[in-house]
C-alpha positions as semicolon CSV with decimal commas, in nm:
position;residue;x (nm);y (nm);z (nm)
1;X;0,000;0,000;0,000
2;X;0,117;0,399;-0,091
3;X;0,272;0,553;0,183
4;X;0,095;0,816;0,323
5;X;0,312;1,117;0,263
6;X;0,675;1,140;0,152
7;X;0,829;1,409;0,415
8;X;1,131;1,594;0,244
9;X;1,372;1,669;0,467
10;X;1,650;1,924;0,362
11;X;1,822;2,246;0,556
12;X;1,741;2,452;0,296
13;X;1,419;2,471;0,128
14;X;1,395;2,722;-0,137
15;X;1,144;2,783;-0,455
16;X;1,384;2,573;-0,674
17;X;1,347;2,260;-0,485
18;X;1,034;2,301;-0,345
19;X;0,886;2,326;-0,695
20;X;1,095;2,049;-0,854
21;X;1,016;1,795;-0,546
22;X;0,620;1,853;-0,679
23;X;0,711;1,807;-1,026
24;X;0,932;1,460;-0,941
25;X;0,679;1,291;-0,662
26;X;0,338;1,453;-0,665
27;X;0,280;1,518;-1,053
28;X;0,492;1,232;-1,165
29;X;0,460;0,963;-0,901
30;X;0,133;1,050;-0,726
31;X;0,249;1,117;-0,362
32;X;0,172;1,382;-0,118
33;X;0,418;1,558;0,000
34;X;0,568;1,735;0,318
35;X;0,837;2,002;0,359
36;X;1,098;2,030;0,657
37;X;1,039;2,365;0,667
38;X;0,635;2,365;0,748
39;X;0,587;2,058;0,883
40;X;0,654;1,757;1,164
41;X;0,760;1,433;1,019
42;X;0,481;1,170;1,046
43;X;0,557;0,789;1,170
44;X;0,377;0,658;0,880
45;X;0,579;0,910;0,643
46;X;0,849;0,806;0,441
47;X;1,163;0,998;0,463
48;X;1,342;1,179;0,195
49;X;1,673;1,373;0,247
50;X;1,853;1,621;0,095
51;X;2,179;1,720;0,172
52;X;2,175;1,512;0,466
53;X;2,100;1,177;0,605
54;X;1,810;1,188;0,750
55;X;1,615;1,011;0,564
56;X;1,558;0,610;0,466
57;X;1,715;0,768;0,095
58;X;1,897;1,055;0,110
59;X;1,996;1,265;-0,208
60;X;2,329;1,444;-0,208
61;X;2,308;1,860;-0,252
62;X;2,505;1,940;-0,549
63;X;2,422;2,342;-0,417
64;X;2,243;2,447;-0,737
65;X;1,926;2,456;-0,612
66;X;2,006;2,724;-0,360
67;X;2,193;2,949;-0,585
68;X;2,087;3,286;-0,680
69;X;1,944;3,364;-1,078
70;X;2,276;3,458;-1,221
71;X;2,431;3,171;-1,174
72;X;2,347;2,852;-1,351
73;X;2,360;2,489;-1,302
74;X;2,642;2,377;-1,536
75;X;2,559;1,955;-1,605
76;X;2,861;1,825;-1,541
77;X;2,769;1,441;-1,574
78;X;2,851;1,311;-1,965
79;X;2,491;1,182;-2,104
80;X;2,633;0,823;-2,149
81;X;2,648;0,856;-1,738
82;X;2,296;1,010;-1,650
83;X;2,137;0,695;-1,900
84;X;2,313;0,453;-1,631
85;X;2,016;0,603;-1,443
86;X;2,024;0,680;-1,035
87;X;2,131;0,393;-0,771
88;X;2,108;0,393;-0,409
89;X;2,385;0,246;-0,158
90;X;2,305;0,215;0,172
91;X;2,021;0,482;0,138
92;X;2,244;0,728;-0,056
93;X;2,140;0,823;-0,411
94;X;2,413;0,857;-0,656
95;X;2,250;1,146;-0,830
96;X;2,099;1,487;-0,747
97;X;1,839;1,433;-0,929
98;X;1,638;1,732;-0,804
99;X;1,883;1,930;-0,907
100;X;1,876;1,749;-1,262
101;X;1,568;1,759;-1,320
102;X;1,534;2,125;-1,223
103;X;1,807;2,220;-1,481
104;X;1,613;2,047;-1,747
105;X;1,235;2,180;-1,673
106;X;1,366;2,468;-1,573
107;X;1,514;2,555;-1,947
108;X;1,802;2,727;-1,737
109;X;2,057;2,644;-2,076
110;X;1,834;2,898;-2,231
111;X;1,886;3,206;-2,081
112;X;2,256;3,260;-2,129
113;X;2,272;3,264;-2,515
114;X;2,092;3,573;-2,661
115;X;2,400;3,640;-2,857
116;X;2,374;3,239;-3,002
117;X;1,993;3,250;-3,084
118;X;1,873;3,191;-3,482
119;X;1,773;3,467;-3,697
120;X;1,419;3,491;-3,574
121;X;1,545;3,494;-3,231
122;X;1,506;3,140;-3,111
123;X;1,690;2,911;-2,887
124;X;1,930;2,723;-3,177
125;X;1,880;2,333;-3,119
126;X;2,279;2,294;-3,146
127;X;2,346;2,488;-2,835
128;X;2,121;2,227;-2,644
129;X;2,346;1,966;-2,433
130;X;2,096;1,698;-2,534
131;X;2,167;1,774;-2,899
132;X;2,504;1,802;-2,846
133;X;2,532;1,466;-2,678
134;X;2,295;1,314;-2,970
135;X;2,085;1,284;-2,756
136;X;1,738;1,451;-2,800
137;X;1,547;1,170;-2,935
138;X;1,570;1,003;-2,592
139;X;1,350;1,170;-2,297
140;X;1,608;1,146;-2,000
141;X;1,438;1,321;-1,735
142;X;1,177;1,054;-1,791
143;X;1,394;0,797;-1,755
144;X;1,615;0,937;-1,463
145;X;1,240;0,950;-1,278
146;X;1,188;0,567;-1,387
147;X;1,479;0,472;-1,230
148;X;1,415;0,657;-0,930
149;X;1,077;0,490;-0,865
150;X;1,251;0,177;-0,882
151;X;1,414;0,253;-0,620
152;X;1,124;0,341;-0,447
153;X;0,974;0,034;-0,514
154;X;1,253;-0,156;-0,387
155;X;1,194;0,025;-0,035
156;X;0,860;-0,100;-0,068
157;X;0,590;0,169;-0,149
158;X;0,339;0,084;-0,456
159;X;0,312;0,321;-0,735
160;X;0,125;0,379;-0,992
161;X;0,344;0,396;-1,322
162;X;0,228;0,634;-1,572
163;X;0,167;0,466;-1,927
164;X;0,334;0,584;-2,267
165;X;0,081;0,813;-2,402
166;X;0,058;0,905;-2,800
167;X;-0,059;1,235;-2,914
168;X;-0,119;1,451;-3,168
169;X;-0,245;1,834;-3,263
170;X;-0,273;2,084;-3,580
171;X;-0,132;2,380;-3,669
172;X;-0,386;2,595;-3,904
173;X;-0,141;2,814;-4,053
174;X;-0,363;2,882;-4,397
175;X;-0,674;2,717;-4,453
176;X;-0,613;2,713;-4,810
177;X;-0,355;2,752;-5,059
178;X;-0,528;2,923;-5,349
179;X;-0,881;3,021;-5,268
180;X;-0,982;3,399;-5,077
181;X;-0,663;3,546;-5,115
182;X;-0,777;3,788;-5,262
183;X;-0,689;3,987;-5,643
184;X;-0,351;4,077;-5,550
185;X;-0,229;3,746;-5,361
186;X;-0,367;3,585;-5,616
187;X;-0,204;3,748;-5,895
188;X;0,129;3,783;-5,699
189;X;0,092;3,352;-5,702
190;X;0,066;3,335;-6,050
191;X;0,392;3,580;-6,102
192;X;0,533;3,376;-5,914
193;X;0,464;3,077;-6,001
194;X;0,540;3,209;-6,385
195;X;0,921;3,332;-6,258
196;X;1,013;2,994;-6,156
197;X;0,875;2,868;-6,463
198;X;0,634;2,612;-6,276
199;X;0,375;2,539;-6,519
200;X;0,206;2,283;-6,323
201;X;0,170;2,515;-6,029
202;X;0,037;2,748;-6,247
203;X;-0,221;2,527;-6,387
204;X;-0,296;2,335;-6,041
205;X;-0,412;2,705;-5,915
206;X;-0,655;2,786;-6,242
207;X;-0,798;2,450;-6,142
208;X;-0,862;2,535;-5,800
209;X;-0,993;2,899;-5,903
210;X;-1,250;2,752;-6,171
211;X;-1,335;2,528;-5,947
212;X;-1,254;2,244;-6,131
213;X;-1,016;2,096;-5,825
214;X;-1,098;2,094;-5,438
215;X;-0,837;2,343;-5,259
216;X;-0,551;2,109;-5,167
217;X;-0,496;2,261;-4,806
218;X;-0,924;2,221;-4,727
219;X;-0,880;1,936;-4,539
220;X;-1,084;1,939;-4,315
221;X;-1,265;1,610;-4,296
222;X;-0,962;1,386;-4,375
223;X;-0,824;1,610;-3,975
224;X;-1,196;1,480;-3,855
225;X;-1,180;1,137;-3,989
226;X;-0,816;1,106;-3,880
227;X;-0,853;1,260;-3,512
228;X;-1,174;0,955;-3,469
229;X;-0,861;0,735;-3,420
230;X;-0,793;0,884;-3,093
231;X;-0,939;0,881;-2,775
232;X;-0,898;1,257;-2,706
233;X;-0,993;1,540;-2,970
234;X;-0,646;1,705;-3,094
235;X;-0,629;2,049;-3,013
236;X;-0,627;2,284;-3,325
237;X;-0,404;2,632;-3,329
238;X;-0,510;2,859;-3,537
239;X;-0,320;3,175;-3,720
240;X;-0,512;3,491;-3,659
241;X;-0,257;3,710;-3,693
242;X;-0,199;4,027;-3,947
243;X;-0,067;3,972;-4,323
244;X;0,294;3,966;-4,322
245;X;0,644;3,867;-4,450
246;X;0,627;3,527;-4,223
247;X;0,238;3,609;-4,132
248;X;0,018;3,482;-4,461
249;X;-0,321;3,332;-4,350
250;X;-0,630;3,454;-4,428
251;X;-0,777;3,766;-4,312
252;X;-0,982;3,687;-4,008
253;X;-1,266;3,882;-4,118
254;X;-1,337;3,675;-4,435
255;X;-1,662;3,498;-4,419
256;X;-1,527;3,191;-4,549
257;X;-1,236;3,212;-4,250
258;X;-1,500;3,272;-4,038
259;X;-1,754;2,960;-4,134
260;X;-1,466;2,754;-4,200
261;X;-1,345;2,826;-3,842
262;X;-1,715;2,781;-3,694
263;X;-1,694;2,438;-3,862
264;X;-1,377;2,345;-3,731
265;X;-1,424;2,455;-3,331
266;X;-1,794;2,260;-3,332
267;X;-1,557;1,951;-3,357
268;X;-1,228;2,049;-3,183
269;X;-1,022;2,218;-2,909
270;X;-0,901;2,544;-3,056
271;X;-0,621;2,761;-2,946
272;X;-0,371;3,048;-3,043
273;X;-0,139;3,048;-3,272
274;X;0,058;3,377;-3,227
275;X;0,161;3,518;-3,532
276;X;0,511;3,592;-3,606
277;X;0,439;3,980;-3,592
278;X;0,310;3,893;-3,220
279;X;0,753;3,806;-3,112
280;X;0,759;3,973;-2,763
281;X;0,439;4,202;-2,860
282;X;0,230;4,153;-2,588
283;X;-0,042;4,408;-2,717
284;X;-0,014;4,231;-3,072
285;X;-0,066;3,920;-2,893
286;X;-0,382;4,058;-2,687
287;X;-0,556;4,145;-2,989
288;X;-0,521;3,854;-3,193
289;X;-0,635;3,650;-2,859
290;X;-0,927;3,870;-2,885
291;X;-1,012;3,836;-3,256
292;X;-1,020;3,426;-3,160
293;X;-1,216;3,501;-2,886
294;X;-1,523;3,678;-3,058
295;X;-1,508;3,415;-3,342
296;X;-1,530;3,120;-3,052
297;X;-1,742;3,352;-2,813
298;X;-1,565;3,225;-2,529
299;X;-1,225;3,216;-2,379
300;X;-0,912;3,136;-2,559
301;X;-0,639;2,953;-2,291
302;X;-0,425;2,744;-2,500
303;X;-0,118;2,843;-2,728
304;X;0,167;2,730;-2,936
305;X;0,357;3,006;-3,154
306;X;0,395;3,028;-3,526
307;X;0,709;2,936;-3,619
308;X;0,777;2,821;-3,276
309;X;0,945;3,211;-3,257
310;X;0,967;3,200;-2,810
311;X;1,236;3,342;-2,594
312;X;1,243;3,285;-2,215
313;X;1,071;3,463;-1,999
314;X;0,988;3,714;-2,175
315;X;0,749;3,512;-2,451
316;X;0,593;3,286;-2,162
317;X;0,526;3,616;-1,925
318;X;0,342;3,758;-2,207
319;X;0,116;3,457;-2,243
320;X;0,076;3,418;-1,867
321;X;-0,057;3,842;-1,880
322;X;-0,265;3,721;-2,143
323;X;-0,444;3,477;-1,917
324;X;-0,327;3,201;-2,110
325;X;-0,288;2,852;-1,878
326;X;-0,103;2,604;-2,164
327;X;0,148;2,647;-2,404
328;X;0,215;2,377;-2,683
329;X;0,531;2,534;-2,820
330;X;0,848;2,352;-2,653
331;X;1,015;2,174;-2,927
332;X;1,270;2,214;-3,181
333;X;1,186;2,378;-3,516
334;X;1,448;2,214;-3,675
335;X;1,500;1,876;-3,523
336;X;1,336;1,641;-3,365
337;X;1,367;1,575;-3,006
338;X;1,290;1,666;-2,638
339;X;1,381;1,994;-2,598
340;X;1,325;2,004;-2,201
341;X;1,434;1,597;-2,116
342;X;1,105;1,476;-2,123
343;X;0,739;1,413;-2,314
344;X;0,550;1,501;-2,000
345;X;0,407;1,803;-1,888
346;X;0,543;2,064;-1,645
347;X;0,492;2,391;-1,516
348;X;0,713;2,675;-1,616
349;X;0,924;2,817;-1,349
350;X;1,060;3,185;-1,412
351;X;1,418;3,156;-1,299
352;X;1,486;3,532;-1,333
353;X;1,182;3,581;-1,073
354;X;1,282;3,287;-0,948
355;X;0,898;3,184;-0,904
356;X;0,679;2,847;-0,977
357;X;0,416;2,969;-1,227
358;X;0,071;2,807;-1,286
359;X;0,160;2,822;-1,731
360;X;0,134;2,453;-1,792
361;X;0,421;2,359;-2,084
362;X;0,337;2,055;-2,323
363;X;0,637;1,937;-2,499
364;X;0,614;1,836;-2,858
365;X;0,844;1,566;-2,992
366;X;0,830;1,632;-3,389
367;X;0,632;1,822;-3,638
368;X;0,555;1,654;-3,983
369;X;0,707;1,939;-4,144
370;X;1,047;1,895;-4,006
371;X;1,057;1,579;-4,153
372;X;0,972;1,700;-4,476
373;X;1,142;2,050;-4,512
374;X;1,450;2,015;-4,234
375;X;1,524;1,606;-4,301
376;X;1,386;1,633;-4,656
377;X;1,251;1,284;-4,592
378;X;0,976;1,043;-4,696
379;X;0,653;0,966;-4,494
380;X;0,802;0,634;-4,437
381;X;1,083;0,771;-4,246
382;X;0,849;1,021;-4,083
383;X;0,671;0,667;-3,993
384;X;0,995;0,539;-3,862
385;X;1,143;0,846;-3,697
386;X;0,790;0,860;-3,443
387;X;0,768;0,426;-3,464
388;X;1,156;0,453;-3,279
389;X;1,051;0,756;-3,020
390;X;0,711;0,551;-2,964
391;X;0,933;0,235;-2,871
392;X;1,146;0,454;-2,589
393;X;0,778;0,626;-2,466
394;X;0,679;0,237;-2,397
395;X;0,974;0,171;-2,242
396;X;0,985;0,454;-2,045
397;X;0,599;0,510;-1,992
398;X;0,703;0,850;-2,127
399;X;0,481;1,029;-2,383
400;X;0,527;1,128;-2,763
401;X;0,351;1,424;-2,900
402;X;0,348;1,503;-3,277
403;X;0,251;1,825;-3,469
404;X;0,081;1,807;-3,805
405;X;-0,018;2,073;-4,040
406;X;-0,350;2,053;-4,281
407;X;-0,088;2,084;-4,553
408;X;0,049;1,774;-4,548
409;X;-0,254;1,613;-4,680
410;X;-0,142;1,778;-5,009
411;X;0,184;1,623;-4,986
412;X;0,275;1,329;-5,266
413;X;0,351;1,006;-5,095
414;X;0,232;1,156;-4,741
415;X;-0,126;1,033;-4,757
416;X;-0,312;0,859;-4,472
417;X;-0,025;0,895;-4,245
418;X;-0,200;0,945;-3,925
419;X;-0,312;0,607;-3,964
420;X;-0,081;0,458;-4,040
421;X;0,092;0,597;-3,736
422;X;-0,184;0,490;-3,553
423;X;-0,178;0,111;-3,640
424;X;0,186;0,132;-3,516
């Protein structure tokens, strides 16, 4: 039977550990917990320590969990050495995996390379230690938690291991690719298309304008008969932003945009995509939360931004002033792989505030586009690439969530590929 309580015992119990002790055992591992600090130890309770020996385990304090913001946790263990997991001799832990974990959730390798970041401003996926390790595709803070509740186990409490979970969610970028763009979009297209001497995009677009051809990127029942496969409705994102350079969706205040997006919310979860104009604008941001808000006629609280284009804090502060409670953006745009250790959810924590905030993060592990832009690679190695991270999520009873587009119905060779993922 569950112990009671799990009473964490440490000298020192500051906002870092206190919020990465409720992220390790009460989120991931189900138990309640009690702090040094604000509470008398039980005689039912199990004992955790921290810097000390105290407890029936006891993890050693590395110190970076009492440090102040400008100075960061630098990982010091090799990656081949953190996948030997955490062991326990004579109720000491090898690892501090508090402080581990903490470094990982935390997205503390983040904040010290402005200088490094892409040209849209983003986090480059080379400067992450799991990337540099090779490493991405494999969720270790998952794992390092695994092998912790072994241990657990071995001291004899129960627990209830969460299951590998497969999920997926759309990005509504552009509804369509030819249709209600308009005279000058339109024409700009076929200039376009003319320059580059692509005939058959040229006549593909006529087709869809005479209305000879369905719209290849109105694909909207193949996302409905695809998202029956799964237990839980994907959540959609849509684009509401202002026409732009890297901002080209349909204006918002087109009727079809607006009965196309009636259609789609009556059958799914819809959320924000912030437009690439909306970069650390939190009034631009606002305002397009408000334009989805009067379409839905109700409130707007989930996220993920176009072009994945975040920067820490500043990008999740904005969303957290907007009153959004979930953001679906951590990921690579480039890669794939776990940008923050792990498949599972967490909440962020703002280390320059150094505060435990209620923004809920869902990590992504791969976007179909990626695969086909980035890799330049077939469905079948798409197929293969989320078949191998599936494999590790089992494994680990970790998670694996995928990004598609309503574009890649339109893609040659990339047809019924949710399916086929699903009869993995």
């Amino acid at each position: 039977m569950k112990t009671k309580r799990i009473f964490f015992s440490s000298g020192s119990i500051g906002p870092r550990l206190r919020y990465v002790v409720k992220e390790i055992f009460v989120r991931r591992l189900g138990f309640l917990v009690a702090f040094s600090d604000s509470e008398d130890v039980r005689p039912d309770d199990f004992v955790v320590g921290y810097g000390n020996d105290t407890g029936q385990i006891n993890f050693p304090d590395s110190g970076y969990l009492s440090l102040g913001q400008t100075i960061r946790y630098n990982l010091e263990d090799e990656i081949s050495s953190l996948k030997k997991g955490i062991s326990c001799v004579n109720g000491t832990l090898s690892l501090d995996l508090p402080a581990i974990v903490f470094w990982f959730l935390s997205r503390m390798e983040e904040y010290d390379v402005e200088s490094e970041t892409d040209s849209y401003g983003r986090f480059k996926s080379q400067n992450s230690y799991l990337v540099k390790n090779n490493s991405q595709n494999y969720p270790i803070v998952d794992f390092l938690v695994k092998s912790f509740s072994q241990i657990l186990i071995d001291f004899g409490l129960a627990i209830d291991q969460k299951k590998s979970e497969f999920e997926i969610s759309f990005d509504i970028d552009n509804p369509t690719a030819f249709l209600h763009k308009g005279f000058w979009r339109t024409s700009a297209g076929f200039f376009q298309d003319l320059l580059k001497l692509n005939f058959s995009g040229i006549a593909e677009r006529s087709r869809v304008l005479l209305g000879l051809t369905k719209d290849p990127y109105q694909n909207f029942d193949a996302i409905v008969k695809d998202s029956d496969l799964f237990q839980k409705k994907p959540n959609t994102f849509f684009w509401i932003g202002d026409y732009g350079k890297n901002d080209k969706g349909l204006s918002w205040k087109s009727d079809f945009f607006f009965f196309f997006f009636v259609r789609h919310s009556k059958k799914f979860p819809v959320g924000l995509h912030p437009s690439f104009k909306s970069y650390l604008n939190s009034n631009q941001l606002k305002v397009e939360k408000g334009r989805l808000e009067s379409l839905l006629e109700s409130k707007v609280e989930i996220s993920r931004f176009h072009f994945l284009r975040f920067k820490l804090p500043e990008s999740y502060r904005i969303l957290s002033d907007a009153d959004i409670k979930e953001d679906f953006s951590m990921g690579f745009s480039d890669i794939s792989g776990y940008r923050a250790g792990t498949g599972f959810s967490f909440y962020w924590y703002d280390l320059e505030s150094e505060i435990e905030t209620d923004l809920l993060i869902h990590p992504f592990f791969t976007m179909d586009s990626i695969s086909k832009f980035k890799y330049q690679e077939s469905a079948t190695a798409f197929v293969k690439r989320v078949q191998n991270a599936l494999n590790v999520s089992e494994e680990l009873h970790s998670k694996v969530h995928v990004i598609f587009h309503n574009e890649h119905y339109a893609w040659k060779g990339w047809e019924n590929l949710i399916q086929r993922l699903k009869t993995i």
